[in-house]
C-alpha positions as CSV (number, residue, x, y, z in Angstrom):
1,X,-170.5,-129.0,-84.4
2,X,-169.0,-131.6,-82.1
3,X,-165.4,-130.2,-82.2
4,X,-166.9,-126.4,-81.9
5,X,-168.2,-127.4,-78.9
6,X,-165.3,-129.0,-77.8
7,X,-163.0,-126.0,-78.7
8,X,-165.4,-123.9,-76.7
9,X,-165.4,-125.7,-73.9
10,X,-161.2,-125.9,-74.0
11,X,-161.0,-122.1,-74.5
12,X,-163.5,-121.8,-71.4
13,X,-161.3,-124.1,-69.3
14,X,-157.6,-122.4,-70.2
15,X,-159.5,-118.4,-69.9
16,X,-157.7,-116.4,-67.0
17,X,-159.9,-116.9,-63.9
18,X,-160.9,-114.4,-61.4
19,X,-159.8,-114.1,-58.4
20,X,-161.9,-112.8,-55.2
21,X,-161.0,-111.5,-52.1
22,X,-160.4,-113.8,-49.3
23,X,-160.2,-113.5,-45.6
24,X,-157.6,-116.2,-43.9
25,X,-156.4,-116.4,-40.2
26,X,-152.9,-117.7,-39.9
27,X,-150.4,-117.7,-36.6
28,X,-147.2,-117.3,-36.7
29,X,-144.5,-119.8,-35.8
30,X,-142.7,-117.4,-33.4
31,X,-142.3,-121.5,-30.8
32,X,-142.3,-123.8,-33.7
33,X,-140.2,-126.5,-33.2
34,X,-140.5,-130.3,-33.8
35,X,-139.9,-132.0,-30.3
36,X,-142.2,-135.2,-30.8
37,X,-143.8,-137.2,-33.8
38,X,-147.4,-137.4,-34.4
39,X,-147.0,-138.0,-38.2
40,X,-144.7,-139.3,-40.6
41,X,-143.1,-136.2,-41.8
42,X,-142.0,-135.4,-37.9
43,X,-138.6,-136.2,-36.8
44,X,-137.4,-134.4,-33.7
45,X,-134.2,-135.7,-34.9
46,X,-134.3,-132.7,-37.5
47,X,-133.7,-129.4,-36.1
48,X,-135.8,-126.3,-36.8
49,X,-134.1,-123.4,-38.1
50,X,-136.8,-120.8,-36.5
51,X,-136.0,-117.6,-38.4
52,X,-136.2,-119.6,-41.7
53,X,-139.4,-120.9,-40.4
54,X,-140.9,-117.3,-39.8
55,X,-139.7,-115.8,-42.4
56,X,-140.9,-118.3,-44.7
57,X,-144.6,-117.8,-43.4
58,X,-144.6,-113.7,-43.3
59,X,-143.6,-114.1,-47.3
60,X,-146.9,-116.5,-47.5
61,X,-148.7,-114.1,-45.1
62,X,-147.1,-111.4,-47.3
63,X,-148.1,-112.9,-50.3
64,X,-152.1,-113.1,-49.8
65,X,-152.0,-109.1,-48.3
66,X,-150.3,-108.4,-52.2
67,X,-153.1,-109.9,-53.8
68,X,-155.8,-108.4,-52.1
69,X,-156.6,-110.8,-49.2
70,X,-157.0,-110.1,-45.6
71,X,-155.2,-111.7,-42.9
72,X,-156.3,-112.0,-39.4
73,X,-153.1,-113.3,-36.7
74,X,-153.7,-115.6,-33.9
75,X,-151.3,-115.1,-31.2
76,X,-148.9,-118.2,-30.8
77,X,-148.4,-119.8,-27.3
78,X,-145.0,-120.8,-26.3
79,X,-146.7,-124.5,-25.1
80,X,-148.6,-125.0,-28.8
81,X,-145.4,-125.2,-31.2
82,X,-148.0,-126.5,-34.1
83,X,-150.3,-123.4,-34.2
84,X,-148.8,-122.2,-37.0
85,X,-151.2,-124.8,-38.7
86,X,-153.9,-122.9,-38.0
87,X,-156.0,-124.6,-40.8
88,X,-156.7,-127.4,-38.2
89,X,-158.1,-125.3,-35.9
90,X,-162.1,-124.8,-37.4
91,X,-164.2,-124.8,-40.3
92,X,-165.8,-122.1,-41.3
93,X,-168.6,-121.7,-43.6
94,X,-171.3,-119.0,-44.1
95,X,-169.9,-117.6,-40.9
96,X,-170.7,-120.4,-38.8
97,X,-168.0,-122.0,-36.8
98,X,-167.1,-125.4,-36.2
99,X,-164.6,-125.7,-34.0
100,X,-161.9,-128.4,-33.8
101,X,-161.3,-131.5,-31.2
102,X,-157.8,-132.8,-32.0
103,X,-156.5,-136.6,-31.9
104,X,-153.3,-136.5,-30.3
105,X,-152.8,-134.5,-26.4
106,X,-150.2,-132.5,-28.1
107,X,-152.3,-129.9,-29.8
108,X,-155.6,-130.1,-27.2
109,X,-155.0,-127.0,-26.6
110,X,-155.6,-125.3,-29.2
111,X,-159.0,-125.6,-30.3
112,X,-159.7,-123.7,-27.0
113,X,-157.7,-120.8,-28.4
114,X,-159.3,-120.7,-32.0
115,X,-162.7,-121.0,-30.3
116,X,-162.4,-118.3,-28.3
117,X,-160.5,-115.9,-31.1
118,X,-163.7,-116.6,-33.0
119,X,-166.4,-115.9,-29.6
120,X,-164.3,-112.7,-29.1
121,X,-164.3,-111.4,-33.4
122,X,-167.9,-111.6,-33.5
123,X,-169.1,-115.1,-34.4
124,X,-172.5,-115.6,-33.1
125,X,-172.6,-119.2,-34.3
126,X,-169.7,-121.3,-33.2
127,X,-169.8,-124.9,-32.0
128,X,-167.6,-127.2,-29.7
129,X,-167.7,-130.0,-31.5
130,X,-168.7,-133.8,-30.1
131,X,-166.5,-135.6,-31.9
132,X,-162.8,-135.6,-32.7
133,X,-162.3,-133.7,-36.5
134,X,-159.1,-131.6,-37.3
135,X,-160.7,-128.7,-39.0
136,X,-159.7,-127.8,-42.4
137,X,-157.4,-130.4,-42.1
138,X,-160.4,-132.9,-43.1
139,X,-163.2,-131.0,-44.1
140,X,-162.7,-129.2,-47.5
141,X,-165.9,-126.6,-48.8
142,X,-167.1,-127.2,-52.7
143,X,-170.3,-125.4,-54.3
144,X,-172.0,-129.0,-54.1
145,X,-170.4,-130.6,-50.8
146,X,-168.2,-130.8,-47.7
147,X,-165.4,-133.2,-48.4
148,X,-164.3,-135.1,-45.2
149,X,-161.3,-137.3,-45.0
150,X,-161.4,-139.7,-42.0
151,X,-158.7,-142.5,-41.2
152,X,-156.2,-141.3,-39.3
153,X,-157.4,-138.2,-37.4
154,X,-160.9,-136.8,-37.6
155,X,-163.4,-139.2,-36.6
156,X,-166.4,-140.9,-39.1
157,X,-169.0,-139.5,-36.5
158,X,-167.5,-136.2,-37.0
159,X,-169.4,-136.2,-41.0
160,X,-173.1,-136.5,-39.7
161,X,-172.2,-133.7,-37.0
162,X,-170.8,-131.5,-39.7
163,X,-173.8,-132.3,-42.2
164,X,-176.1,-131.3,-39.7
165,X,-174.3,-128.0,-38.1
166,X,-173.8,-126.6,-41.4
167,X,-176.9,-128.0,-43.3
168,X,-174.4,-129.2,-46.5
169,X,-174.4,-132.8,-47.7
170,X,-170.6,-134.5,-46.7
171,X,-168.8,-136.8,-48.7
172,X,-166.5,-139.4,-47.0
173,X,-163.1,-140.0,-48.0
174,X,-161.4,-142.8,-46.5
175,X,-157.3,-141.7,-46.5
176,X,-155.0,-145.0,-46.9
177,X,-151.4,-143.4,-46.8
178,X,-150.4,-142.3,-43.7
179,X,-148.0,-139.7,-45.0
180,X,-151.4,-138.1,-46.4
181,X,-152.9,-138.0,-42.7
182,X,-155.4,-135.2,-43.6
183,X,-157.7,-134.5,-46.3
184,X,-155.7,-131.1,-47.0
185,X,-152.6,-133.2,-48.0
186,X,-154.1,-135.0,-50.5
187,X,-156.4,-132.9,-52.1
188,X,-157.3,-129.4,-52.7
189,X,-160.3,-127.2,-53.6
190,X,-159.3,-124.7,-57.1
191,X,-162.6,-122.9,-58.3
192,X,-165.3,-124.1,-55.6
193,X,-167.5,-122.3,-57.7
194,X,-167.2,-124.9,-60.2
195,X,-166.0,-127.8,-57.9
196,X,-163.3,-128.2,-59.3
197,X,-160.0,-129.8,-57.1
198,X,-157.1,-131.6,-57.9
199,X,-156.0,-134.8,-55.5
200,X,-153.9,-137.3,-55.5
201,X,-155.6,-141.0,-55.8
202,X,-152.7,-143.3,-54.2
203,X,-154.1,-141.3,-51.0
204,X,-157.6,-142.7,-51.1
205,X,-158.9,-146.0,-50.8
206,X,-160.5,-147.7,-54.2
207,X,-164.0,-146.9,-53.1
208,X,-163.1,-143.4,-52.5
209,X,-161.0,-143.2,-55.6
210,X,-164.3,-144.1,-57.5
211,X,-166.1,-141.5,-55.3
212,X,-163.6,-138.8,-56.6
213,X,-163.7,-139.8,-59.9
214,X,-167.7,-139.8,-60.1
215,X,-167.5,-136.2,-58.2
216,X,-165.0,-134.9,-60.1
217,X,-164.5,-136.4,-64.0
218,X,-162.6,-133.4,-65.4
219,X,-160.0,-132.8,-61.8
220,X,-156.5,-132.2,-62.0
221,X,-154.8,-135.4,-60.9
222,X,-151.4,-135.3,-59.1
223,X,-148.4,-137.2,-59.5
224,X,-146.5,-139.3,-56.4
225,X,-143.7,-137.2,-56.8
226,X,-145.9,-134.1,-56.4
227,X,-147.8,-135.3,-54.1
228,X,-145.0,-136.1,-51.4
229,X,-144.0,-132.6,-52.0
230,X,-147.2,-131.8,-50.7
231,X,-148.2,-129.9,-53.4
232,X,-151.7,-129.9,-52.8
233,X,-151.3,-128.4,-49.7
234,X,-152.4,-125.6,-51.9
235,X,-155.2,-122.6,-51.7
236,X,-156.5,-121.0,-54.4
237,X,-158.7,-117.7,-54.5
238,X,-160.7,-118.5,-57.5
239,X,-157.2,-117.6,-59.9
240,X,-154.2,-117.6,-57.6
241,X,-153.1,-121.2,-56.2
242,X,-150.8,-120.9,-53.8
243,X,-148.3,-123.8,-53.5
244,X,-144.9,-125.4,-52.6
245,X,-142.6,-124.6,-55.1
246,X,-141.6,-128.3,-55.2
247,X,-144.4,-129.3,-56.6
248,X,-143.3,-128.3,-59.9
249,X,-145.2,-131.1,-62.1
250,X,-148.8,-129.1,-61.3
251,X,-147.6,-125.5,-62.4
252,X,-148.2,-126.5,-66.3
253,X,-151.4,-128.3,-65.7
254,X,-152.7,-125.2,-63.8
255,X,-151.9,-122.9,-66.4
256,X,-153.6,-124.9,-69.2
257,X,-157.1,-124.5,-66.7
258,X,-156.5,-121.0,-66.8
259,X,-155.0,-120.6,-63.3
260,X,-151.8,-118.7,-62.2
261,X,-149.5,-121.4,-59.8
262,X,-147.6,-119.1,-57.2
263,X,-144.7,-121.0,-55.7
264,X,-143.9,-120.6,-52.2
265,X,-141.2,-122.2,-50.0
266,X,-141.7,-123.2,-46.9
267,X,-139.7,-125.9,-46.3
268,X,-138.6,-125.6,-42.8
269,X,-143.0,-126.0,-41.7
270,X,-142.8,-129.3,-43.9
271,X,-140.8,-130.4,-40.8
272,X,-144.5,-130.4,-39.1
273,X,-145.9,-132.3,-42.2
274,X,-147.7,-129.1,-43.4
275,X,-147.1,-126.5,-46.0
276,X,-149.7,-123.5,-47.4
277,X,-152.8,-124.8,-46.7
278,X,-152.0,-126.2,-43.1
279,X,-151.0,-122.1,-42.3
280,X,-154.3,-121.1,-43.4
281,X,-157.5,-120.9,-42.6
282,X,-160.2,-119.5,-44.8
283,X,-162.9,-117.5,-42.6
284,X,-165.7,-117.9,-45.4
């Protein structure tokens, strides 16, 4: 009876999933460039090849239209190279809109712009926030919870505010690696349905490890070497997970839960230290 219910529960996990329509705002990198270094994968040192770089994000942008997702376009400002990583710029859950305050001078600026793209599409509840957070860069929307990285950009005081706004119960993760400077780096939401994520626990300190692993006893755990290919800089719509194709150690693992890896390249926005998450942002 034992192994029954363990083959059923095997056959449930490697079943093709479903995906569901998603709506994502992205910018494009039309003034991308890397000119100064506010994390480790930035070296101004490295030039920008800036058709590769926006030709590499219409394919991603390309990519969610051709599986049934809408895209919404923030327009990029010639001053604000890193709007492309438009993830950063809000959370947004149940159509309430927590907007972003950003760490470093550099990208101020834009969390004026998102908040005012969402005033102007129709969003009756959006908040300036009081504390410094980075959007979806640190918050990350399960079923159960709102994951929150904090260490080396969003602030702790940013949680309570967040638990509060949306009225969902946050979960503190204290990041340890500075190449994993955001929550979106190091882990990544598959089926939130069934919070289920994969992450990478040389990102987290012990006490958040054991937080994770208490969470989440059946996720996907990445490798180093995937890892610092940032594959979990991934989004998934319930069956598709988008991802770089470098992270080639999570595309069999993927498959066995009954998800469909999509590989995408874009190498030349890893010169910002982000890849497909850090271009999107969900509008839930």
């Amino acid at each position: 009876m034992r192994a029954q219910r363990h083959r059923e529960e095997r056959d449930l996990r490697t079943a093709p999933r479903a995906s569901t329509p998603r709506r994502y705002l992205m910018c494009p990198p039309a003034y991308f460039r890397v000119t100064y270094s506010i994390n480790p994968w930035m070296d101004p040192g490295k030039p920008v090849d800036l058709p590769l770089a926006l030709t590499q994000w219409e394919d991603l942008r390309d990519r969610y239209r051709a599986l049934g997702h809408t895209v919404e376009e923030l327009t990029p400002r010639p001053d604000l190279p890193d709007m492309v990583y438009a993830a950063n710029g809000a959370t947004v859950v149940d159509g309430r809109v927590l907007g972003a305050r950003f760490a470093h001078p550099e990208r101020w600026a834009e969390a004026g712009v998102h908040l005012e793209w969402f005033r102007t599409h129709g969003y009756a509840e959006v908040r300036e926030p009081e504390h410094i957070n980075e959007g979806e860069g640190d918050f990350a929307v399960t079923a159960s919870w709102l994951l929150a990285g904090r260490g080396f950009r969003s602030s702790p005081l940013s949680h309570p505010e967040a638990q509060e706004f949306f009225g969902r119960p946050v979960i503190g993760l204290d990041l340890v690696d500075p190449r994993y400077y955001h929550l979106d780096t190091a882990l990544s939401v598959l089926d939130g349905s069934e919070d289920d994520v994969m992450y990478y626990p040389g990102a987290f300190s012990p006490g958040s490890r054991a937080v994770l692993r208490r969470l989440f006893p059946e996720a996907l755990i990445a490798t180093e070497e995937d890892a610092a290919a940032l594959g979990l800089n991934a989004v998934c719509d319930g069956r598709h997970v988008l991802l770089p194709q470098a992270a080639v150690g999570l595309f069999e693992p993927l498959r066995e839960r009954g998800y469909e890896p999509v590989g995408m390249d874009l190498g030349e926005l890893l010169k910002g230290g982000g890849s497909v998450k850090c271009c999107t942002q969900e509008l839930r």
